[in-house]
C-alpha positions as CSV (number, residue, x, y, z in Angstrom):
1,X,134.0,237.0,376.6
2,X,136.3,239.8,375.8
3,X,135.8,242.8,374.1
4,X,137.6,244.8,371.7
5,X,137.4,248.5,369.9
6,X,136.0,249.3,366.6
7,X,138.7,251.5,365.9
8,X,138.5,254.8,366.7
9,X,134.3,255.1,366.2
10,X,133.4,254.4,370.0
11,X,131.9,251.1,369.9
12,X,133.1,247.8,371.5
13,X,132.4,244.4,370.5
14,X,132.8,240.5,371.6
15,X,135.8,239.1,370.1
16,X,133.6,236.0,368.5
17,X,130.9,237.4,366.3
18,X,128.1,236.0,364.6
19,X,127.6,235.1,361.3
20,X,124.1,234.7,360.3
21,X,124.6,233.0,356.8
22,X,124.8,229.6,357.8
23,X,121.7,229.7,360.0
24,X,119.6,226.6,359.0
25,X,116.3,227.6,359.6
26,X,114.4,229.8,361.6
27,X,114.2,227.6,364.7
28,X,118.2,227.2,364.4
29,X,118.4,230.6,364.5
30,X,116.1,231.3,367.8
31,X,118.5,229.5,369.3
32,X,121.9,229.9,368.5
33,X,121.3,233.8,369.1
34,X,119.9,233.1,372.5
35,X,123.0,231.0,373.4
36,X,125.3,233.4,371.7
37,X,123.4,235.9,373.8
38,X,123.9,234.5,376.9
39,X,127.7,233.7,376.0
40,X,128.1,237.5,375.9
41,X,128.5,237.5,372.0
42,X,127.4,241.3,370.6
43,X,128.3,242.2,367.0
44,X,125.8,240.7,364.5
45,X,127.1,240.4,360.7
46,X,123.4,240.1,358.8
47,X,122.9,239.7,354.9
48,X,119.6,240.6,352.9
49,X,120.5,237.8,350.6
50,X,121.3,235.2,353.3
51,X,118.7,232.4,353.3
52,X,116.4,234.8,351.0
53,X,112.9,233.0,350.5
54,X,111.0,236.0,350.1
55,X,110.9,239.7,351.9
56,X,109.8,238.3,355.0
57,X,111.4,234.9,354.9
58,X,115.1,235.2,355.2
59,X,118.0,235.6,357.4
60,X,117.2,239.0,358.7
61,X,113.8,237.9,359.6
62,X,114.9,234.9,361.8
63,X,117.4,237.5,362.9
64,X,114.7,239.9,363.6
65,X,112.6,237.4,365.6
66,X,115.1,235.9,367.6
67,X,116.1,239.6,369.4
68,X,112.7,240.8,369.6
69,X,112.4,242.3,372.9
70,X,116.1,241.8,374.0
71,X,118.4,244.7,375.4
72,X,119.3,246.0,372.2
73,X,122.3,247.9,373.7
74,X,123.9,244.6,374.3
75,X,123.7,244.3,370.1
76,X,126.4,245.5,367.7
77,X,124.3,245.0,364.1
78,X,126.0,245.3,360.8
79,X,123.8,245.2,357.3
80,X,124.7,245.1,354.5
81,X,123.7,246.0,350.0
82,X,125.9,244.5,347.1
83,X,127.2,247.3,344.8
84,X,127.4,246.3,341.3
85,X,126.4,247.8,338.0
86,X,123.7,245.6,336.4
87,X,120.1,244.1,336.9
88,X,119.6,244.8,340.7
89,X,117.6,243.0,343.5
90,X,116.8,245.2,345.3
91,X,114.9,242.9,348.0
92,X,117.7,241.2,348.2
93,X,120.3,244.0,348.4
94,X,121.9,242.7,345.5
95,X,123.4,245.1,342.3
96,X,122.6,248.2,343.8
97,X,124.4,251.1,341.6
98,X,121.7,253.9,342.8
99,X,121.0,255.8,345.9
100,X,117.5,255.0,345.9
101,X,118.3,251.6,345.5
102,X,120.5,251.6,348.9
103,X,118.2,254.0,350.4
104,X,115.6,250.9,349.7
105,X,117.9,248.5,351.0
106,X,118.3,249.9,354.1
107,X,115.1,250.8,354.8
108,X,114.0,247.1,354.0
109,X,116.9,245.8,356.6
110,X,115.7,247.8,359.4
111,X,111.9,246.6,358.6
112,X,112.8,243.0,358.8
113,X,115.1,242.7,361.7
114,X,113.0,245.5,363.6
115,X,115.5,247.9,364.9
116,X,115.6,251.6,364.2
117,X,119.2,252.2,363.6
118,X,122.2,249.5,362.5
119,X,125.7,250.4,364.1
120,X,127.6,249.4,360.7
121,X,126.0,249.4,357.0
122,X,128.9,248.0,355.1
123,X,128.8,247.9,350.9
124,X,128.5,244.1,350.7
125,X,132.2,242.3,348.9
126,X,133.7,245.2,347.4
127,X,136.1,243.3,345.6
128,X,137.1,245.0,342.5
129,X,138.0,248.3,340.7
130,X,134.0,248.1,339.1
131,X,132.7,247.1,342.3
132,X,134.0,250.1,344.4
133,X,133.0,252.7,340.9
134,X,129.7,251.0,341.3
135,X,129.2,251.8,345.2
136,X,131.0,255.7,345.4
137,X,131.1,257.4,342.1
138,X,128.9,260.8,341.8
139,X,126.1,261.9,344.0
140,X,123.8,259.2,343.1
141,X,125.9,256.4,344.4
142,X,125.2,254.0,347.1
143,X,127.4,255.9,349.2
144,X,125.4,258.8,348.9
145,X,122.5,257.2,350.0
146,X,124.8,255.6,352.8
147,X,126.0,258.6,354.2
148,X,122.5,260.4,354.3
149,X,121.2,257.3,356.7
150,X,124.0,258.2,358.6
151,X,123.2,261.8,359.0
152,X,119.5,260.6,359.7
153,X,120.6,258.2,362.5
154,X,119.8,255.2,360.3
155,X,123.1,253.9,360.6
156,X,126.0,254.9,362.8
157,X,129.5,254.3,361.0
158,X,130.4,253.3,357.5
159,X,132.3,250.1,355.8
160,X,132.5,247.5,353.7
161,X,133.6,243.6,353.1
162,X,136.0,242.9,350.7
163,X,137.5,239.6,349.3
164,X,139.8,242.1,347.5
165,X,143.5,242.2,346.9
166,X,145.3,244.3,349.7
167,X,146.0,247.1,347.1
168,X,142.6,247.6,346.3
169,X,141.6,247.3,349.9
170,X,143.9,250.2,351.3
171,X,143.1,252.4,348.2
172,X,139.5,252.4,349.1
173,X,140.2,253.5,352.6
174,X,142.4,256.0,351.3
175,X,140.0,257.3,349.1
176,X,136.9,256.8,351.3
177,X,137.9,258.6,355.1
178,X,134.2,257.7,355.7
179,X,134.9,254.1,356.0
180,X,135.9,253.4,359.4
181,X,135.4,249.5,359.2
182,X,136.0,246.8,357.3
183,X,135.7,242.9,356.9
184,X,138.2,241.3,355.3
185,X,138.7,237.6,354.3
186,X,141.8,236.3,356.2
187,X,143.5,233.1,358.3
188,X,146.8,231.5,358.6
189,X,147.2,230.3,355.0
190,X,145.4,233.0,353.6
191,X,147.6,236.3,354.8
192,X,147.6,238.8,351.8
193,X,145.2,241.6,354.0
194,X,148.4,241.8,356.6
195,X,149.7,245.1,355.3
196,X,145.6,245.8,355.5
197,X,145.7,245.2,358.8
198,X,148.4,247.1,359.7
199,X,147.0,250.5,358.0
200,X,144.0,249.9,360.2
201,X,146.0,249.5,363.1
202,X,147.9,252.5,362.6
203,X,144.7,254.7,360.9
204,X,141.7,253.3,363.9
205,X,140.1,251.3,361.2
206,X,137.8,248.9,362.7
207,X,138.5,245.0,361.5
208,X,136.2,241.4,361.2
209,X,138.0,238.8,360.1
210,X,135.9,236.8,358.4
211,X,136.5,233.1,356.5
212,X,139.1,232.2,360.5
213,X,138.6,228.2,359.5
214,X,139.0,228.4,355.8
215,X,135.6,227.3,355.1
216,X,135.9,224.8,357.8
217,X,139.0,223.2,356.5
218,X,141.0,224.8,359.2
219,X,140.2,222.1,361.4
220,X,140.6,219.0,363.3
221,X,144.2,218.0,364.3
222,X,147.7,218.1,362.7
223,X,150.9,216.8,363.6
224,X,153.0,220.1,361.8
225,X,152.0,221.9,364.8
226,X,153.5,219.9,367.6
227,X,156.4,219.0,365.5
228,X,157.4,222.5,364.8
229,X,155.6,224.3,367.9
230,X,155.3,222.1,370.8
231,X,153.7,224.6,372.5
232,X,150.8,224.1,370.7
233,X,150.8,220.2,370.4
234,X,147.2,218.5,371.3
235,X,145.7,221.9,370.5
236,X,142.7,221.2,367.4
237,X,143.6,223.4,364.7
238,X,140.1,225.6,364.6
239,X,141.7,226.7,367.8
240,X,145.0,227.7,366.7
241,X,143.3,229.5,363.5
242,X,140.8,231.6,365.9
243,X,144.0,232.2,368.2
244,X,146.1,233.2,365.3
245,X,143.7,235.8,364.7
246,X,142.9,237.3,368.0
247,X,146.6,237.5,368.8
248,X,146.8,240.7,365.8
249,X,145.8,243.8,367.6
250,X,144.4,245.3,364.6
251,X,141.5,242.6,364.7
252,X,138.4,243.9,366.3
253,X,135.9,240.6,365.9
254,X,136.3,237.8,364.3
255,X,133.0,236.4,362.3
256,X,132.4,232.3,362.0
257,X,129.2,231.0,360.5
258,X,128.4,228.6,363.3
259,X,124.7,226.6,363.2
260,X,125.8,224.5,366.0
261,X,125.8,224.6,369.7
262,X,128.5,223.1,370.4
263,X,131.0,224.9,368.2
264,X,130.0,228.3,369.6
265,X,130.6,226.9,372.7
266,X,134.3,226.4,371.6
267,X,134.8,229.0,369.5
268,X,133.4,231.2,372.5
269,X,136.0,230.0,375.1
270,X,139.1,230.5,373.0
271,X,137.5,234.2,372.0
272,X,137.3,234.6,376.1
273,X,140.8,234.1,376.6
274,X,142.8,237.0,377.8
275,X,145.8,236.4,375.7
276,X,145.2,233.9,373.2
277,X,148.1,234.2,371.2
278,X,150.7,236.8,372.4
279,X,152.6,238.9,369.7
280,X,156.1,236.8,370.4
281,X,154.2,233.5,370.0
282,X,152.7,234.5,366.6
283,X,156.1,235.9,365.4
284,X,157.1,232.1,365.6
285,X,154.2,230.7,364.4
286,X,154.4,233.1,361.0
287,X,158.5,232.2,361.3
288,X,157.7,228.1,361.8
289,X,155.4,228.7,357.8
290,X,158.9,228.2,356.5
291,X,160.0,225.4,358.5
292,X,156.4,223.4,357.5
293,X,157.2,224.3,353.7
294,X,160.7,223.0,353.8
295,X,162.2,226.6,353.1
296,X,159.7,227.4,350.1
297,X,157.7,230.4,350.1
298,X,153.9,230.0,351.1
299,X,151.0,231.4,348.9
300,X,149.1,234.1,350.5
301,X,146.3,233.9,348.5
302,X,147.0,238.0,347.2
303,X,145.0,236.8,343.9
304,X,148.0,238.7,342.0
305,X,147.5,235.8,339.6
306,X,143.6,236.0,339.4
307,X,142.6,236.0,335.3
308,X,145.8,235.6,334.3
309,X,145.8,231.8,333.6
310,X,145.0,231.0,329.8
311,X,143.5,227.6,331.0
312,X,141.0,229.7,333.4
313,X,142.6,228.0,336.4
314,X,142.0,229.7,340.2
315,X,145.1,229.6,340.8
316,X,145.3,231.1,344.4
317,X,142.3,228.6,345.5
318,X,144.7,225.5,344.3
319,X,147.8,226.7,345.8
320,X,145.9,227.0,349.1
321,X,144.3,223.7,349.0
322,X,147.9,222.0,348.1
323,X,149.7,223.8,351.0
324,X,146.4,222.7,353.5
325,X,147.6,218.8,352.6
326,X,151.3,219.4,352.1
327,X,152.2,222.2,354.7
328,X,149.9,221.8,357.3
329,X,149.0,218.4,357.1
330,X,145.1,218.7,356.8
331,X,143.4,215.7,355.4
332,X,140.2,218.4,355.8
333,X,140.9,219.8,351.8
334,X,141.4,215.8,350.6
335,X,137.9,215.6,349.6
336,X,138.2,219.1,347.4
337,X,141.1,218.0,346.2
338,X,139.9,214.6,344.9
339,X,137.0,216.0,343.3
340,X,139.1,218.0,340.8
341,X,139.5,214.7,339.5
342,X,136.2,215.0,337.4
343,X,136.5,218.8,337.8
344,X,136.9,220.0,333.7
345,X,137.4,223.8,335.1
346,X,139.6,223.1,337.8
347,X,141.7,220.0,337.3
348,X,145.7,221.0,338.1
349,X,146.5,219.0,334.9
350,X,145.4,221.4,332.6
351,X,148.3,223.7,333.7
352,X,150.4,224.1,330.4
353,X,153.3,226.3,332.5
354,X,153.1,229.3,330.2
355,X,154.2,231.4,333.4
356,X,151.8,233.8,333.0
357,X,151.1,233.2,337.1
358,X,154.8,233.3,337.8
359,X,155.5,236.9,336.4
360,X,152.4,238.2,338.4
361,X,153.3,236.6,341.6
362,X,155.4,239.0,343.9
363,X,156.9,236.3,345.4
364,X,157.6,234.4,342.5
365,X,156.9,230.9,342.9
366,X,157.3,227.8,341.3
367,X,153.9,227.6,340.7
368,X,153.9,225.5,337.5
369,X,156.1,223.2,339.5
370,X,153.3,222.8,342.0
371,X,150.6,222.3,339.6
372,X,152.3,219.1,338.8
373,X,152.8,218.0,342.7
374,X,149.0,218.7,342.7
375,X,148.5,217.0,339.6
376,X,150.1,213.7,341.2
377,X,148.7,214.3,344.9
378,X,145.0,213.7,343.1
379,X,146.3,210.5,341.9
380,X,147.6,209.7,345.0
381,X,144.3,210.3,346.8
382,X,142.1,209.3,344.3
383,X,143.5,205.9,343.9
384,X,144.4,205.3,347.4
């Protein structure tokens, strides 16, 4: 396993980390952290909300059982509370707005997972202008409460997880010096965060990738690949995606929600690699994007567009699943895309080209245009 820098706060950790979201069930936990233990994984990414029965049934409890009595220097830990203005669960670390309310949320994390200090304490999907009020404004903010525990020893460096637009992102760093880490959604079809990670590069900002395989769609094999780069023909795509990713220096760890032995096992031997992508190879593979899309610009997924369509359409989601059939050749997003079928929300046909996408998109694509080539590929699958 290699190991990278958190930016410029001290720590190291293993360049595969684990997600705890996924876990199925306490037993599934046990042992996927004992594997992922002896596989020399370290940084932990727990949620108070994950697999939330009750306060001691829940993600951080299986999390908290499963290290009991382990070297906990060989343990990176990152918790996390939701800010948001609104009813809060506290329990769950959900809608905090207070400072009580984090100080609660923290203290409730360290019960259940046992420890007496977290490395990170990250405000939980930042991922709006409300959102980020929510977490920092005035002394009785979350923040507050986030940068007493720090003080106390509670928790060692500040952050948060965004599924934010880049702007937004690199405001909030800007703003915030105290946040010396951040996980951010990104892979190779979702790229908007690159000029995030390139301020964190260049300002010792800490970065987990989190969302590498697209939900798992970014996997199994594609013929796009080999055509275009033959040095990665035969390779399965989850391996390019996690290679992709470790080839950016600016990455510190990336995050997968694995609940099965065997893909930590693989995702653990491409993260042990001691070059898995070097920077010349991933210039070509960004350069080969327009080669796969026939010279057309690729979504990024920067959410430019997000509210903008009368019709209530995600529009970012549905360019992304298009380019995973069209571009990449991923028959993975064929069962999303033939459920929009039935889908009254999200059905591609209800697209009336008004443009209101178009003159928010900075690169300006066709994307009315591709709402009817989605519109068609349903048909296609669906009646295939």
């Amino acid at each position: 396993m290699r190991y990278r820098p958190v930016g410029d706060t001290g720590t190291e950790v293993s360049a595969l980390g684990i997600g705890t979201m996924r876990f199925k069930d306490r037993e599934n936990a046990a042992r996927m952290i004992e594997r992922e233990l002896e596989l020399g994984l370290t940084y932990f990414d727990i949620g108070s909300a994950y697999s939330y029965k009750d306060f001691d049934e829940n993600a951080e409890t299986w999390v908290g059982a499963a290290i009991a009595g382990k070297d906990r220097s060989q343990m990176v830990i990152s918790a996390k509370a939701q800010p948001r203005h609104g009813e809060p669960q506290v329990d769950r670390g959900l809608g905090i707005s207070t400072r009580d309310q984090m100080a609660q949320c923290i203290d409730n994390s360290l019960q259940r997972v046992g420890v007496q200090h977290f490395d990170f304490y990250q405000l939980w999907d930042m991922s709006a202008a409300d959102h980020f009020e929510a977490a920092c404004a005035g002394n009785d903010s979350p923040l507050a409460a986030m940068r007493q525990a720090r003080d106390q020893g509670l928790v060692r460096h500040l952050g948060f997880t965004s599924h934010g637009g880049a702007d937004d992102i690199l405001s909030w760093l800007q703003q915030v010096p105290d946040f010396r880490f951040v996980t951010i959604y990104y892979n190779f079809n979702d790229r908007y965060p690159e000029r995030v990670l390139e301020y964190c590069l260049e300002h010792q900002v800490g970065v987990c990738i989190m969302g590498p395989l697209r939900g798992g769609l970014l996997t199994g094999s594609s013929e796009v690949f080999a055509q275009h780069l033959p040095a990665l023909a035969g390779m399965p795509v989850q391996e390019i995606a996690l290679r992709f990713l470790l080839g950016s220096p600016a990455v510190s760890t990336v995050i997968s929600g694995m609940n099965e032995i065997a893909h930590l096992e693989e995702n653990a031997a491409v993260a042990s690699l001691e070059d898995p992508m070097p920077l010349d190879q991933r210039a070509q593979f960004i350069e080969a994007f327009r080669e796969f899309s026939q010279g057309q610009e690729l979504c990024t997924a920067c959410r430019y567009c997000a509210g903008k369509c009368p019709e209530g359409l995600n529009v970012s989601h549905l360019m992304g699943l298009l380019q995973l059939h069209d571009v990449f050749g991923l028959s993975t997003a064929d069962p999303q895309i033939k459920a929009l079928a039935g889908n009254e929300r999200q059905n591609p046909a209800k697209c009336v080209a008004c443009g209101a996408c178009v003159e928010a998109c900075p690169q300006d694509l066709d994307i009315p245009g591709r709402m009817d080539r989605f519109t068609v590929l349903i048909e296609e699958l669906t009646s295939a």
